[in-house]
N, C-alpha and C positions, 0 to 999 in steps of 0.2 A: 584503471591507471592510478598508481601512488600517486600522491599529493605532493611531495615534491619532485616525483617525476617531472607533473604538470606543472611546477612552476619555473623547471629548467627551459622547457621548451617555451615558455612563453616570455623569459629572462633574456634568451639568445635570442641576440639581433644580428645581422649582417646590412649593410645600407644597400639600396638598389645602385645609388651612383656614390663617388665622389666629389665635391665642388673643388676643381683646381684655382691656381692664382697664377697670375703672372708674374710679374716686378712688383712686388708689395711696396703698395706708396706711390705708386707710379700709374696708375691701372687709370691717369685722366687721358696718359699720352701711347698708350699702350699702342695706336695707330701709327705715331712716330717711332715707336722704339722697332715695330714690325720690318721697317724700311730694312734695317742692318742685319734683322736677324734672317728674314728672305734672302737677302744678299749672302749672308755666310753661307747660309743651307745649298743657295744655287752652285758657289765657287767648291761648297765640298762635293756636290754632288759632280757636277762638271769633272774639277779637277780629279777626282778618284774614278770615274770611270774612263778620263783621257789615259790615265795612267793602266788600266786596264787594257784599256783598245792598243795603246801601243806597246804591250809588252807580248799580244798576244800577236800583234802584226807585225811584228820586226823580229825578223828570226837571228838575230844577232844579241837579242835580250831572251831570248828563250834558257836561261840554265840558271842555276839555283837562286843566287843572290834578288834578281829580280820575279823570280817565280814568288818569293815570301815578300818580296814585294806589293806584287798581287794580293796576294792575301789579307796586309795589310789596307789594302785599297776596298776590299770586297768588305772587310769589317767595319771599315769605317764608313762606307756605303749603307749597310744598315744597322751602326750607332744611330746613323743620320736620322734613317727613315723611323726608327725607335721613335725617335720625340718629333721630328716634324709635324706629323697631325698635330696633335692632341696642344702642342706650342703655337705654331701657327693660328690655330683654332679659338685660341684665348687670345691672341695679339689681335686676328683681323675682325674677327666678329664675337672676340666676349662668349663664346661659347665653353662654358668650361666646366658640365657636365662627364663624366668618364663613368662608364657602367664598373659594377664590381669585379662582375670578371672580365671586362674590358682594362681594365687595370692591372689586375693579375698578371695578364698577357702581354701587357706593356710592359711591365717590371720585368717578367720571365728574360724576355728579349733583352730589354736594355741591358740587364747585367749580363747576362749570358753574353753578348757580344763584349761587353767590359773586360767580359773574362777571354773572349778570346784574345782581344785586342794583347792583351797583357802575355797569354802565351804565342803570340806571332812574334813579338819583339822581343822574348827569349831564344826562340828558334833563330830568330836572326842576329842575336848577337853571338850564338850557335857557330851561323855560318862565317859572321865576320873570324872568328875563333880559327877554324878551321882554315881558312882562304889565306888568313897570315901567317899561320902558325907549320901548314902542313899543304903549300902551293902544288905540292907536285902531284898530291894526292888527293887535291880539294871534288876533283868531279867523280873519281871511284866512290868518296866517302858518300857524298851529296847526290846519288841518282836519281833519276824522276819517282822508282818506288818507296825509297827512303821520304821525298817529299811529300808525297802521295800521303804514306802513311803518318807523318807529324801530322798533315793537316787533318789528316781523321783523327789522330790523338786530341789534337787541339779541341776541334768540336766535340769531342765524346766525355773530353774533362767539363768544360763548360755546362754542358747540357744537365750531366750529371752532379756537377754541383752546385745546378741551380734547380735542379727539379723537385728538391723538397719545399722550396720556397712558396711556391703559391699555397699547398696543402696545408704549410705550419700556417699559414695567414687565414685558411680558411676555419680551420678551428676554433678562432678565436669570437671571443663576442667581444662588439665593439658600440662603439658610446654613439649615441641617435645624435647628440649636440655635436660632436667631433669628425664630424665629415669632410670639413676644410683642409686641403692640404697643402702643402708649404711650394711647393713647384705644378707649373706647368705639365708636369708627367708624372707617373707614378716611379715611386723610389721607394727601393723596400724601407730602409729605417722611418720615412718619415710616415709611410702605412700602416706599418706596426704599430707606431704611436698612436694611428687612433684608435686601440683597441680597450677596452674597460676589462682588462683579464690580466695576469700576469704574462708577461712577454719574456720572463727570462729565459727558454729554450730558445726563441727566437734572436734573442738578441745573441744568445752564445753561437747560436748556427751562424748568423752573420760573421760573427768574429773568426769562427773557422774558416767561413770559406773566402774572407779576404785576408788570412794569412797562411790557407794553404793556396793559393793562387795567385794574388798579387804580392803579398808579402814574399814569398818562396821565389816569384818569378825574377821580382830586384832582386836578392840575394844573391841570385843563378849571376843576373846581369852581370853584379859588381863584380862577381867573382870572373866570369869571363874577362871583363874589360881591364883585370888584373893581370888575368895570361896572356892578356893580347900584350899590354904596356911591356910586359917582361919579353913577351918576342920582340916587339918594335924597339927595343932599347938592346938590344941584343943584334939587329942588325948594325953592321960593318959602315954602312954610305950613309949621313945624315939624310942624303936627297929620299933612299930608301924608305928612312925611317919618316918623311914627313909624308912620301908618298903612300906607305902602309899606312898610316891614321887619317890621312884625308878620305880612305875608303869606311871610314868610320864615322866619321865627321854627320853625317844624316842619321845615321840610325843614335847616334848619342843625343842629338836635338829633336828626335821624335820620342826616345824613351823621356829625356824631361819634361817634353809637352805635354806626355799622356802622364806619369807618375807624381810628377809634383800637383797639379790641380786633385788626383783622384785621392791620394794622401790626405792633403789640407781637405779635402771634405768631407771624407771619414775622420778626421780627427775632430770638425765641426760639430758634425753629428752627435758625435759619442759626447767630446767637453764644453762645447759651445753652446749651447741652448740659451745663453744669458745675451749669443749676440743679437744684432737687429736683425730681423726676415730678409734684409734685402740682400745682407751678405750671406748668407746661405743659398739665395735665389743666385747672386750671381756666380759662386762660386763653381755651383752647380752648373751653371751654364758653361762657366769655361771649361770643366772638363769634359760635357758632353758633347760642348760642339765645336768649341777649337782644336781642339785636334784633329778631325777630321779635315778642318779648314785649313790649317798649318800645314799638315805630311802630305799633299800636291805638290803644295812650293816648296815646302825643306828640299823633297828630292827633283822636283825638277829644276832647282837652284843649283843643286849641288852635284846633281848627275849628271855630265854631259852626256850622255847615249838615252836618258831618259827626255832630257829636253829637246834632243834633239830628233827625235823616234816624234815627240807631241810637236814639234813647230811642222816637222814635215807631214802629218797627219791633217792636222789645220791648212797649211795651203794648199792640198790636197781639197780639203772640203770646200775652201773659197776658189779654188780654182772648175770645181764640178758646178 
């Protein structure tokens, strides 16, 4: 063996684990702070799978708008389950080892559902498009195989452009002292960072695939919610026009809930380095787990046939 063969392979580290954090600066009450974040995880999990159960029991919500309903319910179902361990884990008992490729596999996931998260509520601003624009034709357009197939699209973009991501990570040699990482879960940018190698493939891969994917997928939005404003102003009856946008009204307060947190956090990432840990920690948090907490109630707030599908479901259950 060449001699500097021998001292690549002995040069190249990868860590067995990573040590995560929790709330930086905070980690005396980590047991208090646990209370809230149990509570958000239970009310996402609850509420997105109520939202499930009654879309799939009430045959009166069975056709498009609530079908990607669903979808967004099942994604934010496992956002959730993405970081609840390994969150949980540092909050209740300070356990905040994560294996390397237990890591990997978290990140793969997280993002990957980020991403889908991001192409379900382009599909749905799809269908609000549709439903105002072209009523008479909305359910020829929108078939159950047409649905079918978006949400294979959905999944097969995701998957596919996040599946370089563990392998670029795995090539790199990374620092024996920089093990520490900035959250609770693993998150590609702040993984990469602990590498002692150059990361600029990686960081431009990042750049691509949150601007072919969430970048692309607001664009898609705005541009939608331009054709819809131009139909809804275009109808004749003010009542019309307020009733066409009130069918918008949720899915416009779930695309803010998801796209402003995930924004502000990639812009964190990339320019903010100078700020303190904790606002990175929280940031992070809100985009990964408010959302989920949020889109139960936006729609069963705002949906009569969705709230009312879940209260009659519920005293069904206290009534058995």
């Amino acid at each position: 063996m060449l001699p500097s063969q021998s001292y690549v392979n002995i040069s190249f580290f990868q860590p067995h684990a990573f040590l995560m954090i929790g709330i930086p600066g905070l980690e005396a009450v980590h047991g208090w702070i646990s209370i809230p974040f149990s509570s958000m995880y239970t009310v996402a999990l609850t509420g997105n799978c109520l939202i499930l159960l009654a879309v799939r029991r009430t045959p009166s919500l069975q056709q498009p708008m609530y079908y990607f309903l669903s979808m967004l319910a099942l994604t934010d179902v496992g956002l959730t389950l993405s970081t609840l361990p390994t969150t949980l884990a540092v909050l209740w008992f300070d356990h905040r080892l994560i294996g390397f490729n237990a890591c990997l596999v978290q990140m793969f996931f997280l993002h990957s559902f980020s991403v889908v998260e991001s192409s379900v509520l382009l599909a749905m601003s799809f269908d609000r498009f549709v439903a105002i624009s072209n009523p008479l034709h909305y359910a020829a357009v929108l078939t159950n195989n047409v649905i079918i197939k978006i949400g294979l699209a959905i999944v097969a973009r995701a998957t596919l452009s996040l599946f370089p991501a563990p392998f670029l990570l795995k090539r790199l040699n990374f620092c024996p002292n920089k093990i520490l990482l900035s959250h609770s879960f693993c998150f590609h940018p702040d993984v990469m960072r602990r590498a002692c190698a150059d990361i600029t493939i990686n960081i431009l891969y990042g750049l691509y695939v949150v601007l072919s994917t969430g970048g692309i997928d607001s664009l898609f939005i705005v541009l939608s919610y331009v054709l819809i404003l131009h139909t809804v102003l275009g109808l004749a009856s003010p009542r019309e026009r307020i009733r066409a946008f009130n069918t918008c009204v949720s899915h416009i307060l779930a695309v803010f809930v998801f796209f402003i947190p995930g924004i502000t956090m990639s812009m964190i990432h990339r320019f903010g380095r100078h700020l303190p840990p904790i606002v990175h920690a929280l940031v992070a948090y809100i985009y990964l787990v408010v959302p989920p907490v949020l889109n139960p109630i936006i729609y069963s707030v705002k949906s009569k046939p969705i709230r009312e599908a879940m209260i009659r479901m519920l005293k069904r259950k206290d009534q058995g």
